[in-house]
C-alpha positions as a Python dict, from the first residue, in 0.01 Angstrom:
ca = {
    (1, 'X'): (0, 0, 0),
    (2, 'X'): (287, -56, -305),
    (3, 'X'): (407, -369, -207),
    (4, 'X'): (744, -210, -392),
    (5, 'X'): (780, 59, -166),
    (6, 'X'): (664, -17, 186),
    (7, 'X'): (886, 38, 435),
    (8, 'X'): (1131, -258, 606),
    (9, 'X'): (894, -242, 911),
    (10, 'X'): (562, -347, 739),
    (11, 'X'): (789, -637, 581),
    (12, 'X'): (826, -985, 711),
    (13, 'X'): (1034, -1201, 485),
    (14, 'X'): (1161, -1539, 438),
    (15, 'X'): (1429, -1701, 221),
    (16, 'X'): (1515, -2021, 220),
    (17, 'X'): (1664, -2300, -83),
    (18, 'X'): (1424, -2566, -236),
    (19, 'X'): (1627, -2941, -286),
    (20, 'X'): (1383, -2951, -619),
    (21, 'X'): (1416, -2774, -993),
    (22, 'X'): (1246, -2452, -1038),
    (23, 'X'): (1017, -2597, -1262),
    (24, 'X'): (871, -2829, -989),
    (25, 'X'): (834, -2533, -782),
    (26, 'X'): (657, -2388, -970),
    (27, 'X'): (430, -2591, -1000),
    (28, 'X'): (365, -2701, -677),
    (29, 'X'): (282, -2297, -625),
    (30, 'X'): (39, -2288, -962),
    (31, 'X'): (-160, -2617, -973),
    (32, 'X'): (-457, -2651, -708),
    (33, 'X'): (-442, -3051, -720),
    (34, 'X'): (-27, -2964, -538),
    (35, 'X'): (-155, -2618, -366),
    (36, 'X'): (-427, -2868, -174),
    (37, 'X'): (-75, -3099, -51),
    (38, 'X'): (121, -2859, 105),
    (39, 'X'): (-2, -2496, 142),
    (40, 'X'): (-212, -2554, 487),
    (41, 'X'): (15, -2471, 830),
    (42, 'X'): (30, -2842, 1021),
    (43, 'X'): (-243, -3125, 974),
    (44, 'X'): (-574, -2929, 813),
    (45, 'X'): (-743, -3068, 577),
    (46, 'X'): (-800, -2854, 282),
    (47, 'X'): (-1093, -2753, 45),
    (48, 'X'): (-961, -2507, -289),
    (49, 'X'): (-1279, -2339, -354),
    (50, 'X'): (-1114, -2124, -605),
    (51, 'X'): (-828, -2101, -780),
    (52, 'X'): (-805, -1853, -1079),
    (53, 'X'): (-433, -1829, -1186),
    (54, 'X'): (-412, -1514, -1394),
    (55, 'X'): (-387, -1179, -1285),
    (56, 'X'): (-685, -1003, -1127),
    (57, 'X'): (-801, -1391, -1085),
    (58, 'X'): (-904, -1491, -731),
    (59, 'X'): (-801, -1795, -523),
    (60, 'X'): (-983, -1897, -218),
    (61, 'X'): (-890, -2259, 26),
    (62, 'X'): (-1095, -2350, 340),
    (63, 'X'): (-940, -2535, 607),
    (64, 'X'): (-1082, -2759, 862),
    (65, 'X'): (-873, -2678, 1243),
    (66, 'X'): (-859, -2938, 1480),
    (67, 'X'): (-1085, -2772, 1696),
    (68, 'X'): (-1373, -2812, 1403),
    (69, 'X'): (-1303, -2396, 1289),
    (70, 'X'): (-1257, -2320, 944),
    (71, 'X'): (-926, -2114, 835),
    (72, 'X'): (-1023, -1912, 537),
    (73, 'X'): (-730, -1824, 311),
    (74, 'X'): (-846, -1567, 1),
    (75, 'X'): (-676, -1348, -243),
    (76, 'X'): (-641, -1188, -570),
    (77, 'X'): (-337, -1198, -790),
    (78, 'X'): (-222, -878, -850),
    (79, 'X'): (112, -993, -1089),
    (80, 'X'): (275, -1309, -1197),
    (81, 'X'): (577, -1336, -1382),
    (82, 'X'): (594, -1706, -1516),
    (83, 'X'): (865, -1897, -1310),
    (84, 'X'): (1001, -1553, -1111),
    (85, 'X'): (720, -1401, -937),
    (86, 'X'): (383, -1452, -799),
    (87, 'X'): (192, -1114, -625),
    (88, 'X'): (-117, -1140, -454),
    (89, 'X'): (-310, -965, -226),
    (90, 'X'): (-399, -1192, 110),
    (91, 'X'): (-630, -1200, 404),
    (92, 'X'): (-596, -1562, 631),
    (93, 'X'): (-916, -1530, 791),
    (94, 'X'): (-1007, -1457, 1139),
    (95, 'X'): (-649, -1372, 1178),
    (96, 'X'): (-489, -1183, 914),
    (97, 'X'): (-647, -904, 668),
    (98, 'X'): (-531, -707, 350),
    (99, 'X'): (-119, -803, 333),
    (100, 'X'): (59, -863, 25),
    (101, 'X'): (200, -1177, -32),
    (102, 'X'): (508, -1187, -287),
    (103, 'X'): (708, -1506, -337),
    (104, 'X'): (1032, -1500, -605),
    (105, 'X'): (1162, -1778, -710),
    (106, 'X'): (1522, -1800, -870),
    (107, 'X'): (1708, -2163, -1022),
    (108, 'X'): (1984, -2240, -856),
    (109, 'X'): (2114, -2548, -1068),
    (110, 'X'): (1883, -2827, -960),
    (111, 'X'): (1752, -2631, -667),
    (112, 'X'): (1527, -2309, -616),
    (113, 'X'): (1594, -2055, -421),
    (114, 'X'): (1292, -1859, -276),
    (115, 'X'): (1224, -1549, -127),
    (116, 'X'): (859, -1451, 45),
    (117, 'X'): (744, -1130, 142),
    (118, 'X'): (440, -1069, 370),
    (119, 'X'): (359, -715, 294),
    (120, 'X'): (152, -506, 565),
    (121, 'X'): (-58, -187, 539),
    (122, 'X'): (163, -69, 875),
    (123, 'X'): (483, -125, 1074),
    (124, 'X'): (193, -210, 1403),
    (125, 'X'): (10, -498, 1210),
    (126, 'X'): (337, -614, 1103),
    (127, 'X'): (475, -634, 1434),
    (128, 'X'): (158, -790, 1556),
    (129, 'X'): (166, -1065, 1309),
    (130, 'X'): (523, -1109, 1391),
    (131, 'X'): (398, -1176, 1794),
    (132, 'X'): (140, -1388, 1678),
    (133, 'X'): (368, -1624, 1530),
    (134, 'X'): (341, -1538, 1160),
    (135, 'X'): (705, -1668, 1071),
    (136, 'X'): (637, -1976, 1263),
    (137, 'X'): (299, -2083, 1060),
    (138, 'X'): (430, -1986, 702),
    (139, 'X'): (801, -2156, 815),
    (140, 'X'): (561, -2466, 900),
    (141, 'X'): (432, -2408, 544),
    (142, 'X'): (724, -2386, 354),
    (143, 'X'): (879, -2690, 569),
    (144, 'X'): (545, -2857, 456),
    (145, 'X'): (612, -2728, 66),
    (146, 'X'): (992, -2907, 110),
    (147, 'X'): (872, -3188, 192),
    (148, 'X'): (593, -3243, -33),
    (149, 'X'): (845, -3135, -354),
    (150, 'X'): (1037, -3456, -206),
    (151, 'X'): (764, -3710, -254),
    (152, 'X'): (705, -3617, -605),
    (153, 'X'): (1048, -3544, -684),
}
């Protein structure tokens, strides 16, 4: 699917401020040695087996689950706009397969404001990511992102 046209319904988004320049945002979101800091949901510990940042590269992190299962994370960027916008295709293995992911980011004087866009194929996987507790895991993300941009602020 366009991830510029799908409907509302196969949408789940998330907007929230950053306390930290848009240049530090940045690149917290486009250096592995930050990605492997913040991006996992709660305590994982997390392997970046690749990370190609250029469009049509591929990006790939493993992470270790406190029950001793791996959480495979895997994409391809599809467009990135330097400081603006990052588009890449996403699957979150065994959970999630084939969304979009788009994150925009926009300076707001010595903050960034940020807008993230989980893309789905239809309105019924997007409602059944929704009751898994999809806003939940990438909130725990982003909270994980905010504070993370504090400690090398």
């Amino acid at each position: 699917m366009d991830y510029k046209n799908a409907p509302a319904n196969c949408v789940l988004t998330i907007e929230r401020a950053f306390d930290a320049p848009l240049d530090l945002v940045w690149e917290a979101w486009t250096k592995p040695e930050h990605i492997a800091n913040w991006w996992s949901p709660g305590p994982m510990t997390m392997d970046i087996k690749k990370f190609d940042f250029e469009v049509e590269g591929d990006w790939e992190y493993s992470m270790m689950m406190d029950n001793g299962n791996e959480f495979i994370a895997k994409g391809r960027y599809v467009e990135i706009s330097p400081k603006n916008r990052i588009v890449t295709t996403a699957s979150f293995l065994p959970m999630t397969d084939g969304v979009t992911l788009v994150a925009d980011f926009m300076e707001a004087g010595d903050k960034t404001e940020f807008t993230f866009k989980v893309v789905h194929p239809t309105p019924e996987y997007a409602k059944q990511q929704l009751d898994m507790g999809a806003m939940n895991g990438w909130g725990g993300v982003f909270e994980g992102l905010s504070k993370y941009l504090t400690q090398i602020a």
